[in-house]
C-alpha positions in Angstrom: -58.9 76.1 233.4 -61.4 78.1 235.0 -64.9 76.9 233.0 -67.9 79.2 233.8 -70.6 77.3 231.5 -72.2 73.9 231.3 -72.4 71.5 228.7 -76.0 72.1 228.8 -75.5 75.7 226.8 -74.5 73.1 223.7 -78.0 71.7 223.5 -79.5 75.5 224.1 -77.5 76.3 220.9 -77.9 73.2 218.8 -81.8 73.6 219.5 -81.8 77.4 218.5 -80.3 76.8 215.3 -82.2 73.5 214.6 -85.3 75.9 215.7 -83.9 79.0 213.5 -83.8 76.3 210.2 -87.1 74.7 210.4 -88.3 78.7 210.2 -86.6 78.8 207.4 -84.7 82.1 208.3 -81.9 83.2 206.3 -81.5 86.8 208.2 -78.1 87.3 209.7 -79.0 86.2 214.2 -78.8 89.3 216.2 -76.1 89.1 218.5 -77.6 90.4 221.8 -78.6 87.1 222.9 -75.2 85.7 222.3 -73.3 89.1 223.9 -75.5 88.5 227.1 -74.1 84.8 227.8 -71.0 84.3 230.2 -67.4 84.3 229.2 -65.2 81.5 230.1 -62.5 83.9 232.3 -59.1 81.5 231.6 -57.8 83.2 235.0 -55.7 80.2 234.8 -54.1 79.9 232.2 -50.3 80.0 230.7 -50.3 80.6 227.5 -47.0 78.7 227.1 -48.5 75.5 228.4 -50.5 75.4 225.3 -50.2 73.7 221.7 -51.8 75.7 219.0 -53.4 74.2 215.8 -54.2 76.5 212.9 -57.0 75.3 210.8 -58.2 76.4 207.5 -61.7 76.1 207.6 -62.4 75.3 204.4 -59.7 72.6 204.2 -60.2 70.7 207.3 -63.6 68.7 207.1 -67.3 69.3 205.6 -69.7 68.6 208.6 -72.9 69.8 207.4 -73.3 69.9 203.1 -76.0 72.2 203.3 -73.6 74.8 203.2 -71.9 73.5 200.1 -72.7 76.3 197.6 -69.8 77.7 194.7 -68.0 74.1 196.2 -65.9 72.3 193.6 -62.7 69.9 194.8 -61.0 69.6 191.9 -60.2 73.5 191.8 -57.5 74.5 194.2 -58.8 77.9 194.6 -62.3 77.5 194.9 -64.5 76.4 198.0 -64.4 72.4 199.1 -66.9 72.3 202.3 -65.1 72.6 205.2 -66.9 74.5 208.4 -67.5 75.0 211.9 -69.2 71.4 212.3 -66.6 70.1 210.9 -64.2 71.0 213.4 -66.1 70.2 215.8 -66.4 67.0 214.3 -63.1 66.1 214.8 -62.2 68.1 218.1 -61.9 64.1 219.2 -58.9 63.9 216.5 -57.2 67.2 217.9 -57.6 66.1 221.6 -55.9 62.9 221.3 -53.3 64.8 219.7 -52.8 66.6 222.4 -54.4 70.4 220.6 -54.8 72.7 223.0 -55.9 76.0 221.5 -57.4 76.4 217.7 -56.5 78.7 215.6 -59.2 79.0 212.9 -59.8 81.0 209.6 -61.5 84.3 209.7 -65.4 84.1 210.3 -66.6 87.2 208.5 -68.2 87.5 205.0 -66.1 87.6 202.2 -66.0 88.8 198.6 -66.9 85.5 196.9 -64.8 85.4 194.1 -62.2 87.6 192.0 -60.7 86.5 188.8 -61.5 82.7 189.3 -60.1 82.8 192.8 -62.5 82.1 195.6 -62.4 84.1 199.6 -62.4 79.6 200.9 -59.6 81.7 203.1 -61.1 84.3 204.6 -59.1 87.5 204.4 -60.9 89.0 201.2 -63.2 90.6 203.9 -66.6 92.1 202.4 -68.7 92.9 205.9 -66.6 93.0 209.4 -70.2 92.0 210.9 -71.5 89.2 209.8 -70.4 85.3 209.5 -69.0 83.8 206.2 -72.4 81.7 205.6 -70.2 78.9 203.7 -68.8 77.8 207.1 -72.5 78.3 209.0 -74.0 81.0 210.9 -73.6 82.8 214.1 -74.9 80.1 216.5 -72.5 77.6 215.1 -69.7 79.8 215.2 -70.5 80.2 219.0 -71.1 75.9 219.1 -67.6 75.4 218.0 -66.1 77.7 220.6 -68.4 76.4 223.7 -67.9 72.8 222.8 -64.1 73.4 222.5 -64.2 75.0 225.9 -65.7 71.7 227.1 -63.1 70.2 226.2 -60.6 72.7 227.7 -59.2 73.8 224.0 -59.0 77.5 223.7 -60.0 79.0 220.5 -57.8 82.1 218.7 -59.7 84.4 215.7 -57.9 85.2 212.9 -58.5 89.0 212.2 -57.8 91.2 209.4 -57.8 95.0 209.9 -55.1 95.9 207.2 -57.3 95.5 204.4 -60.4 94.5 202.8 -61.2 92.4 199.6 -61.6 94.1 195.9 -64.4 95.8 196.9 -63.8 98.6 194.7 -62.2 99.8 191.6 -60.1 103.3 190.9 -62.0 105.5 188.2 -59.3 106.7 186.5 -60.3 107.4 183.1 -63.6 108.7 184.6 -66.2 106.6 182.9 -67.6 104.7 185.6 -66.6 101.1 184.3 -63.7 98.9 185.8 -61.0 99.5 182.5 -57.4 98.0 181.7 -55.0 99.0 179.3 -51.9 99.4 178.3 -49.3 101.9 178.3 -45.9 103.2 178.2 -44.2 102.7 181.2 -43.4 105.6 184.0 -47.0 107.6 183.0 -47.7 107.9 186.4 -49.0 110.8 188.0 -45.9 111.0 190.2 -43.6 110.6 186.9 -45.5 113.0 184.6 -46.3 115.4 186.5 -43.7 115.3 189.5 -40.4 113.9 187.9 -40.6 115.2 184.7 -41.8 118.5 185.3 -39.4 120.6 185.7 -41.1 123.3 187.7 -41.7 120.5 190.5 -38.8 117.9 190.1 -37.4 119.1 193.3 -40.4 117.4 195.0 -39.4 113.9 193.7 -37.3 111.9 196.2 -34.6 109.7 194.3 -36.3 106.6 195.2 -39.5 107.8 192.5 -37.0 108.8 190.0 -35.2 105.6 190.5 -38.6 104.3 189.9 -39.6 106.3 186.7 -36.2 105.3 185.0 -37.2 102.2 185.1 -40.3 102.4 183.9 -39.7 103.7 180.7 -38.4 100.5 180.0 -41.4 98.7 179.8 -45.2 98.7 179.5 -47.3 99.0 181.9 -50.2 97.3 182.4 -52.9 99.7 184.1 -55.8 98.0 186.0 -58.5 100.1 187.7 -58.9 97.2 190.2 -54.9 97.3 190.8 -53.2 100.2 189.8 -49.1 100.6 191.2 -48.6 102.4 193.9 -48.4 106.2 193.9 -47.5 107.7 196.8 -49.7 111.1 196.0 -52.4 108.6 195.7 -54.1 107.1 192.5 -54.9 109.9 190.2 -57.1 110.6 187.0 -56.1 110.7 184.2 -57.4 110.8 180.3 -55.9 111.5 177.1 -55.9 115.0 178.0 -54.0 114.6 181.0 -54.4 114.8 185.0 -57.8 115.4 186.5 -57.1 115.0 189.9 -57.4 112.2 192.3 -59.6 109.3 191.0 -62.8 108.5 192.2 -63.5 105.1 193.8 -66.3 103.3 192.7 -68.3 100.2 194.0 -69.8 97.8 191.8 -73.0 96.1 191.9 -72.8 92.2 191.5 -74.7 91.3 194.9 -73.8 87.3 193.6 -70.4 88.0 194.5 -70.7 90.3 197.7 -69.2 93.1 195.4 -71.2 96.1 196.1 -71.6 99.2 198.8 -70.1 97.4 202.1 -73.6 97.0 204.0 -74.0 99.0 207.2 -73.6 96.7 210.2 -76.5 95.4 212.0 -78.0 97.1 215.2 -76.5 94.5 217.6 -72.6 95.9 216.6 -73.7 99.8 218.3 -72.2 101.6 215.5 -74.7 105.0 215.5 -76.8 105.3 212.6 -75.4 108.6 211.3 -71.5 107.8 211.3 -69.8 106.9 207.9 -68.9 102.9 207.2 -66.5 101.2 204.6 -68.3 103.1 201.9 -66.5 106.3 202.7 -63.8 107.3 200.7 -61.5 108.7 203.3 -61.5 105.1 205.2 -59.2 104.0 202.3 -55.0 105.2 201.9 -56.4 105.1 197.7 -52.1 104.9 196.9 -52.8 102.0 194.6 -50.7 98.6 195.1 -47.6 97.4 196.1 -45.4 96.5 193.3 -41.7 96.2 195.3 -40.7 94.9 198.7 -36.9 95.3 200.1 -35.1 92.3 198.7 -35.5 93.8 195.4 -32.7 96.1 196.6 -33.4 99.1 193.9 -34.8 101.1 196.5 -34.3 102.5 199.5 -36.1 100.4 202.7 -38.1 103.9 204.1 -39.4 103.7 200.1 -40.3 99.9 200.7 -42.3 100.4 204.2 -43.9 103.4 203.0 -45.6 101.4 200.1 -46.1 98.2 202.2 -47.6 100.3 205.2 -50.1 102.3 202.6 -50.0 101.0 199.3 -53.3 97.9 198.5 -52.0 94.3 199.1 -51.3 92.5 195.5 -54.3 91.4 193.9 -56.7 94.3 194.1 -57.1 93.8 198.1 -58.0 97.8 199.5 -55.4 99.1 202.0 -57.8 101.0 204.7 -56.7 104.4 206.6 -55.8 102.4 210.3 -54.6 106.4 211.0 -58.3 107.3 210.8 -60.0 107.5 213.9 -63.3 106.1 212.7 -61.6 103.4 210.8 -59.9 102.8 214.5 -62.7 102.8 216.4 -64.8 100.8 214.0 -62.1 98.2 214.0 -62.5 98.1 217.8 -65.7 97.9 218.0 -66.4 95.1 215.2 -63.7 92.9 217.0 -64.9 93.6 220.7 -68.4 92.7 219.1 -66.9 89.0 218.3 -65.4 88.6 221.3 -68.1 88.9 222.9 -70.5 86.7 220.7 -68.0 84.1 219.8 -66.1 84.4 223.5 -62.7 83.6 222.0 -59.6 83.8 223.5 -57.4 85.3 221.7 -56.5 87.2 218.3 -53.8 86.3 215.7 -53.9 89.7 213.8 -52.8 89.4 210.6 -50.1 91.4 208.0 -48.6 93.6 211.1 -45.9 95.1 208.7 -48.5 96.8 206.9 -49.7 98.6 209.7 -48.3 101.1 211.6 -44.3 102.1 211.6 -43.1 101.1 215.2 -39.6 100.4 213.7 -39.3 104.4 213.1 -40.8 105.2 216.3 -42.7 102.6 219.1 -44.3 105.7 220.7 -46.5 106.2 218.3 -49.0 104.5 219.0 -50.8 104.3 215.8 -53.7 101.8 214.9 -51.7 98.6 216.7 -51.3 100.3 219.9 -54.7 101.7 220.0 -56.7 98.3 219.2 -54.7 95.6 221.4 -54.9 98.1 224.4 -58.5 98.7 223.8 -59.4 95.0 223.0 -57.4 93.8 226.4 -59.4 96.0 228.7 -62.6 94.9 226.8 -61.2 91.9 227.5 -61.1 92.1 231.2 -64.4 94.4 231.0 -66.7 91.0 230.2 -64.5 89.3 232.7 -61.8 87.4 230.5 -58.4 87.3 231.6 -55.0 86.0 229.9 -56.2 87.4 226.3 -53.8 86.4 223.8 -53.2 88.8 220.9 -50.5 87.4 218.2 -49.7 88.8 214.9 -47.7 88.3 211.4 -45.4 90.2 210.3 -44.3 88.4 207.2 -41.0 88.7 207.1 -37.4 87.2 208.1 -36.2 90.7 209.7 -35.9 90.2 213.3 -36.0 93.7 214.3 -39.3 94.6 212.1 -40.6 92.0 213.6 -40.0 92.4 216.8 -40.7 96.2 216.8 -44.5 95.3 216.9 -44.2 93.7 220.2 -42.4 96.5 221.9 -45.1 98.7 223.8 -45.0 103.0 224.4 -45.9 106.2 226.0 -48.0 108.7 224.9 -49.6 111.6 225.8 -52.2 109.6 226.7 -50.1 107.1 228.6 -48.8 103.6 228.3 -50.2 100.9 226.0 -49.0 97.8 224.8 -48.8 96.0 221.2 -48.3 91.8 220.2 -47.9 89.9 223.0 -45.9 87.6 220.5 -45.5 87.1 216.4 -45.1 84.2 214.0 -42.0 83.5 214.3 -40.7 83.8 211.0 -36.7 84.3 211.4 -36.9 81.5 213.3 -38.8 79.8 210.6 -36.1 81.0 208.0 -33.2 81.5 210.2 -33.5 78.0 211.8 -36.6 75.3 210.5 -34.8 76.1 207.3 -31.4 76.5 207.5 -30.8 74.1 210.1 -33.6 71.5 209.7 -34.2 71.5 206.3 -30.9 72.1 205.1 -28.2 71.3 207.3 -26.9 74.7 208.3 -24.8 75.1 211.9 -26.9 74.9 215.0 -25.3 77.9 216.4 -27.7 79.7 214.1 -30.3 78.8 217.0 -28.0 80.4 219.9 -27.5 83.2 218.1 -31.4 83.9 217.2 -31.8 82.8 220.9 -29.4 85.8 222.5 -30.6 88.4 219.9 -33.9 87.9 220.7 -33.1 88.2 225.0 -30.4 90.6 224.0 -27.7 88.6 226.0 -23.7 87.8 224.9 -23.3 84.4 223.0 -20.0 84.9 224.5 -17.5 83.3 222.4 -19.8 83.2 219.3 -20.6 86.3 219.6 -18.5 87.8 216.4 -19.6 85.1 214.8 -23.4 85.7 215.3 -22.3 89.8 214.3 -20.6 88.6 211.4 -23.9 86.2 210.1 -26.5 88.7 210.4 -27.7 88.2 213.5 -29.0 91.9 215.2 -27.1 92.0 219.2 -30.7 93.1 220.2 -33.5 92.6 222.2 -35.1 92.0 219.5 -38.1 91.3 221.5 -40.2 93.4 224.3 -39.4 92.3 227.8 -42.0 93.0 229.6 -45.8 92.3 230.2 -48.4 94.5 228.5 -50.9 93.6 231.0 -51.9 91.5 234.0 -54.3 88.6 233.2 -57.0 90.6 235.1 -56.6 93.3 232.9 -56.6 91.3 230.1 -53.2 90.6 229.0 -51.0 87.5 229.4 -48.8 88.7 232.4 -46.1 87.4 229.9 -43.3 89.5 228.3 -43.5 89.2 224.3 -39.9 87.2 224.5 -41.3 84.3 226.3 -44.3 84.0 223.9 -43.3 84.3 220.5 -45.3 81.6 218.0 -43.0 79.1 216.6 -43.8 76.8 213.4 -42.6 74.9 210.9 -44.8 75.7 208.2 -47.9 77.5 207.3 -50.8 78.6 205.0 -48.8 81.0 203.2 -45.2 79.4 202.6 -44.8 75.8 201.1 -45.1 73.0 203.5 -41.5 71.3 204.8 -41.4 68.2 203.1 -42.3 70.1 200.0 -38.6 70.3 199.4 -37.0 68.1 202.0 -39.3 65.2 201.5 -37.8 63.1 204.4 -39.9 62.6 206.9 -37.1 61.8 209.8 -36.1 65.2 209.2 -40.0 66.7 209.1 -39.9 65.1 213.2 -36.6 66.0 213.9 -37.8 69.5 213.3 -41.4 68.8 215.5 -39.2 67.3 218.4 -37.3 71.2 218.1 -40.9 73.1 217.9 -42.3 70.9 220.8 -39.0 71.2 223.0 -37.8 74.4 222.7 -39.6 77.7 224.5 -42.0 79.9 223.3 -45.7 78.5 221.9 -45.7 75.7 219.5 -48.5 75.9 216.8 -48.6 73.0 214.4 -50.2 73.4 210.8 -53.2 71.7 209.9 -51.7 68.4 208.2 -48.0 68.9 209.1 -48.8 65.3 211.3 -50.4 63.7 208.7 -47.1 64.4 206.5 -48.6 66.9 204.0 -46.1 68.0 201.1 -47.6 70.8 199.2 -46.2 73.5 197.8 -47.1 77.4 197.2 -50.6 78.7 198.0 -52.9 77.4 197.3 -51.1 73.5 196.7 -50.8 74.0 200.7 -54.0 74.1 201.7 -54.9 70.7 201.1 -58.0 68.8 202.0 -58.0 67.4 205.8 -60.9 65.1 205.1 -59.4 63.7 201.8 -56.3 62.2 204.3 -52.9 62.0 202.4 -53.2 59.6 199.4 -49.5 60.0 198.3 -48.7 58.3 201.7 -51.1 55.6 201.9 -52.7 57.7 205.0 -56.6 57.6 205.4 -58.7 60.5 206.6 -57.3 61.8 210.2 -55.1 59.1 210.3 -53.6 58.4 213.7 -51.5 55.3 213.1 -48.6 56.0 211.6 -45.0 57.4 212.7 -45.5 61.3 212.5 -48.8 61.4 214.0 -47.8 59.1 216.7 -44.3 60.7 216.8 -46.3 64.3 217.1 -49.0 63.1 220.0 -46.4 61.6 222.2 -44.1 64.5 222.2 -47.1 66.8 222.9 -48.1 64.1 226.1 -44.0 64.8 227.1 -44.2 68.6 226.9 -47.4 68.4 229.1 -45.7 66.2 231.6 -43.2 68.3 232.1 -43.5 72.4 233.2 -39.7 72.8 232.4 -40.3 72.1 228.9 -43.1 74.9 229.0 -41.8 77.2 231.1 -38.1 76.7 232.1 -36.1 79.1 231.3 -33.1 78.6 228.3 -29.4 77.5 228.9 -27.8 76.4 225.8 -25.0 73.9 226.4 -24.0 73.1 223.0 -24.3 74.4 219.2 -21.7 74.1 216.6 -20.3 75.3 212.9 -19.1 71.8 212.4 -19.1 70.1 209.1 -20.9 66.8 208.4 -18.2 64.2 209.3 -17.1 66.1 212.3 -17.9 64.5 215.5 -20.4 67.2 217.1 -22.0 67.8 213.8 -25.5 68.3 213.8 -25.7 68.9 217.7 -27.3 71.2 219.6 -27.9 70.8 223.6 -29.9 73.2 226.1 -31.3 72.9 229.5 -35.2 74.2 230.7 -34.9 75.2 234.1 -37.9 75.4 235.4 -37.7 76.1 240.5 -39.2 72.2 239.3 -37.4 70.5 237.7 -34.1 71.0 234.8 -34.1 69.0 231.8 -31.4 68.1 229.3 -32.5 68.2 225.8 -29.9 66.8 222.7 -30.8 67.0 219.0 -29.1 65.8 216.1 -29.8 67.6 213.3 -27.3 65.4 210.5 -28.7 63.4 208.7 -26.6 60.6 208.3 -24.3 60.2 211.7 -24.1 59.6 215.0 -23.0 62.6 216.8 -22.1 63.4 220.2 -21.4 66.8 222.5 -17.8 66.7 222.5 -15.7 68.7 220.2 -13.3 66.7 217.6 -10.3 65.9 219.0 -8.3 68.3 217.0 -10.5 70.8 218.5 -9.8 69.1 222.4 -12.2 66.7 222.5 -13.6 68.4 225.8 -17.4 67.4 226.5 -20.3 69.1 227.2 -21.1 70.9 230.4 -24.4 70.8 232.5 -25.6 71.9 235.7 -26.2 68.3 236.9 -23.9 67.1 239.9 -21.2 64.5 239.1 -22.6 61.0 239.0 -25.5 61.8 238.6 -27.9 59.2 236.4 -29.7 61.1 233.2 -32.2 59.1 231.4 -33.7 59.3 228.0 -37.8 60.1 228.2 -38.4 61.3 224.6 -39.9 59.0 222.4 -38.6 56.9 220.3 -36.1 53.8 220.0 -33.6 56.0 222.8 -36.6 55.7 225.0 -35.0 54.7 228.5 -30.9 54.9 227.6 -28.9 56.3 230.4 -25.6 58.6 230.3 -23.6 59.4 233.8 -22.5 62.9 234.4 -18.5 63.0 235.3 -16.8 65.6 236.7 -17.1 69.4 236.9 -20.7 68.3 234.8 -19.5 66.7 231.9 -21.3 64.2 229.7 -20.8 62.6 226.6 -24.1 61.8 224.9 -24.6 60.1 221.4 -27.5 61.1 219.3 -28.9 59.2 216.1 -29.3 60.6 212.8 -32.1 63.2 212.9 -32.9 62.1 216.7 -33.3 63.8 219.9 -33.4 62.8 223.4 -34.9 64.5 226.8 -32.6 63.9 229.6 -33.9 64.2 233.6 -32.0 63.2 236.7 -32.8 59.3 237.9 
């Protein structure tokens, strides 16, 4: 890693802020200073030779109390002190891990609280320019990421450009107060005066009648802060009918950063007599989502349309991304914490509810535009390999994968995602496979739609269980690392997990821990980037948000584990298989050759089993998992079946020993002829094979 500080900077920044305290100041600290400093280049970097950790700020450990202000423990969705000096607190926890790159909560300032739920998060965004003062100020923010960078840990920002918090409310009876009420369902604009008209009913699309029928049936609850969706946008209405579209009005309660979004501060660049996120048009104004797909009442174009430009459940304001203010400001506040912070990378989130790259991936819209810009900012202030990542919350493979496919314009070629979360694989696989027993082929077939390559004699089996023949996934680089990109095709870098901040954790409802590390030894042997959860080592269990976001620093009670606990089976389990993946290049960047998966049934004698090679010009390696969890299995078919054995690329005779961890540790298996071996996996185990 190419390092162009010294550790000295630290003690420059720890004596400003000490300096900045004893002043007493409480003023946001211009950037300019900050923007000036190098940028640590990473001009040698893979991003596949890293281990990512997401963190939850708030969640992971309170390092300085001073910032403890709306805290309270015992309330799941209020604030409970975690910040940046907390992390780095405990960077010597994450490197004996084996953490290579953080993944932390979004900085900015948020909307403190809405409806007894508190922004401890970070993607209720109230001011794109400023830091989130309950996790510190600017200079710690900038602490966290140099003292990281000591360390050789690269740091990834989480960034929201979808949305912003409930910053305001949808006039639409007209008297200037935040109303709800009541009313028969299917009053909306779009049914009253659309559907039900018959002068204009030719207008409404058979998706909004579909909708209207239905809402006769019930009553509907209007709130000004969350009305449904209306694709003709949110209009007024009184009890003497339409007025038009609804104003939008800001409140004023300054105690809970609810007001006019403040103009940014002079160190952003943003000129003085251009609009902000107090202008109306920045906003799509449609109102919120109130379907998705699986609902199956309604046609999918219906569903993307409201989930590209309807408000996020929960009041949250869907902005314009088509605007070309809202694009550049969006730019602009992002390439202004790049360059303050000097992080590495972005995870972007809620993809799917931007842009529509499934109808069309030259369009560039908002996606294209920003991750093209931000890469040759990137390269401008001389940072290469600059990650960008992004969710698109969902188990659809091609939606998913359409946001890493890049385009040409008119104005020429850009690029989107250099990878997503992974969450097919999360559904398709963790689940179905780890969690629940379901047939390993599952993970050749997600493997070949995503490359776009024959299964071969699975293939009508993969058709026939819903997996697309694909690509599924771009194939090429967006950029060079000099020009800021990764030099990696999207395929090669998706993110794979096991759990997250928004779905329950694993053992939440497969509470066996043998199968919670049978599932890490897949994440940290497989290809792609592996990013572990905050906790998912320390054998955290919860639930639904916000039951998984549980407190680092409290350690795991349930489980006898003390804060950061580093003695017991899963952490230990965790750290050594991290030490194995960085030992060995082929099991970071060898290329895929699946030897073995199967639709057995429990009881069979190749249940459970799934075998591949990483072939790396280095070195090949034989990896074996057993996913049952109650048998020995082995790669040979049942006897009824042939009994034949698994075929490698290893010579005849040669020696293959065991390296994973664990009580396998060392066993050897002989390859026979035309490279044939039998190996024998415990319950839940896996092994890592090389050549003697």
């Amino acid at each position: 890693m190419t390092m162009t500080r010294s550790s000295r900077l630290v003690g420059r920044i720890a004596a400003c802020l000490a300096a900045a305290l004893a002043a007493g100041c409480s003023a946001p600290i211009a950037g300019d200073d900050l923007r000036d400093r190098p940028h640590q280049s990473n001009a040698d970097i893979d991003w596949r030779d890293q281990i990512i950790y997401q963190i939850v700020v708030d969640r992971f450990e309170n390092g300085d109390p001073n910032n403890d202000f709306n805290v309270q423990l015992s309330k799941p969705g209020k604030y409970h002190g975690g910040d940046w000096q907390g992390v780095i607190d405990r960077l010597d926890y994450l490197e004996e891990l084996g953490v290579t790159a953080l993944w932390i909560s979004p900085v900015v300032k948020n909307v403190e609280e809405d409806a007894g739920f508190y922004s401890y998060h970070g993607y209720w965004t109230y001011d794109f320019s400023r830091t989130n003062p309950h996790f510190g100020d600017l200079l710690k923010l900038r602490e966290l990421v140099d003292v990281a960078h000591e360390r050789g840990m690269l740091v990834i920002l989480d960034v929201v450009t979808n949305h912003v918090g409930q910053l305001f409310f949808y006039d639409i009876n007209g008297n200037g107060e935040p109303d709800e009420w009541l009313s028969g369902g299917g009053t909306s604009h779009t049914c009253v005066q659309v559907c039900n008209n018959p002068a204009r009913a030719s207008e409404c699309s058979e998706d909004e009648r579909t909708y209207c029928e239905k809402g006769i049936e019930y009553f509907e609850r209007i709130l000004e802060w969350d009305p449904e969706y209306d694709p003709r946008g949110i209009q007024g209405w009184t009890s003497v009918g339409f007025s038009g579209p609804a104003d939008i009005r800001f409140p004023h309660w300054p105690d809970k950063n609810r007001t006019v979004p403040p103009r940014p501060p002079e160190a952003l660049g943003w000129p003085a007599d251009k609009p902000w996120f107090d202008d109306p048009s920045w906003y799509n104004r449609r109102g919120r989502v109130y379907l998705w797909w699986h609902e199956g009442d309604y046609s999918r174009e219906f569903v993307r349309q409201q989930e590209v430009y309807g408000d996020f459940p929960g009041g949250l304001k869907d902005l314009n991304t088509d605007h070309p203010d809202v694009k550049d400001a969006l730019y602009q506040v992002f390439a202004y914490w790049l360059d303050v912070a000097d992080f590495d990378g972005f995870r972007i989130d809620t993809l799917k509810h931007m842009d529509r790259p499934d109808l069309d991936v030259n369009d560039r819209g908002f996606l294209g535009d920003f991750t093209t810009r931000i890469r040759r900012h990137a390269a401008d202030v001389g940072k290469h390999n600059f990650f960008i990542f992004g969710e698109a919350f969902d188990g659809n493979d091609e939606l998913s994968g359409a946001y890493t496919f890049g385009g040409t314009d008119a104005d020429g070629d850009f690029g989107r995602m250099d990878g997503t979360f992974y969450f097919s694989q999360k559904y398709r696989v963790i689940d179905e496979v780890f969690k629940f027993g379901g047939p390993t082929r599952n993970i050749e077939c997600m493997y070949h739609s995503r490359m776009g390559t024959s299964p071969g004699i699975g293939a009508d089996w993969c058709a026939a269980n819903g997996f697309p023949a694909g690509p599924t996934y771009y194939d090429k680089p967006h950029a060079m690392p000099d020009e800021g990109g990764t030099g990696l095709p999207p395929q090669q870098t998706l993110v794979n997990f096991i759990d997250n901040h928004d779905i329950p954790r694993f053992l939440f409802d497969k509470p066996d821990p043998a199968a919670l590390r049978n599932a890490i030894f897949f994440l940290l042997t497989w290809d792609g980037i592996p990013c572990l959860y905050y906790g998912t080592e320390q054998e955290f269990e919860g639930g639904t948000d916000p039951k998984n976001r549980e407190d680092m620093f409290l350690g795991n009670p349930k489980k006898g584990f003390a804060p950061f606990a580093t003695d017991h089976d899963t952490f230990r389990y965790t750290r050594d298989l991290i030490a194995l993946r960085k030992q060995h290049v082929a099991l970071r960047r060898g290329h895929v050759d699946i030897r073995w998966s199967t639709v057995n049934p429990r009881g069979a004698r190749d249940s459970g089993i799934f075998a591949f090679e990483r072939v790396h010009a280095d070195e090949t390696l034989l990896v074996v998992i057993n996913t049952a969890d109650a048998q020995d299995s082995e790669t040979c078919a049942p006897a009824a079946d042939g009994g034949a054995c698994m075929t490698t690329s290893f010579a005849p005779g040669t020696t293959l020993v065991d390296v994973a961890p664990g009580p396998g540790n060392g066993d050897t298996f002989t390859v026979g002829a035309g490279g044939a071996v039998a190996v024998t996996v415990p319950p839940r185990g896996g092994r890592v094979l090389v050549a003697q």
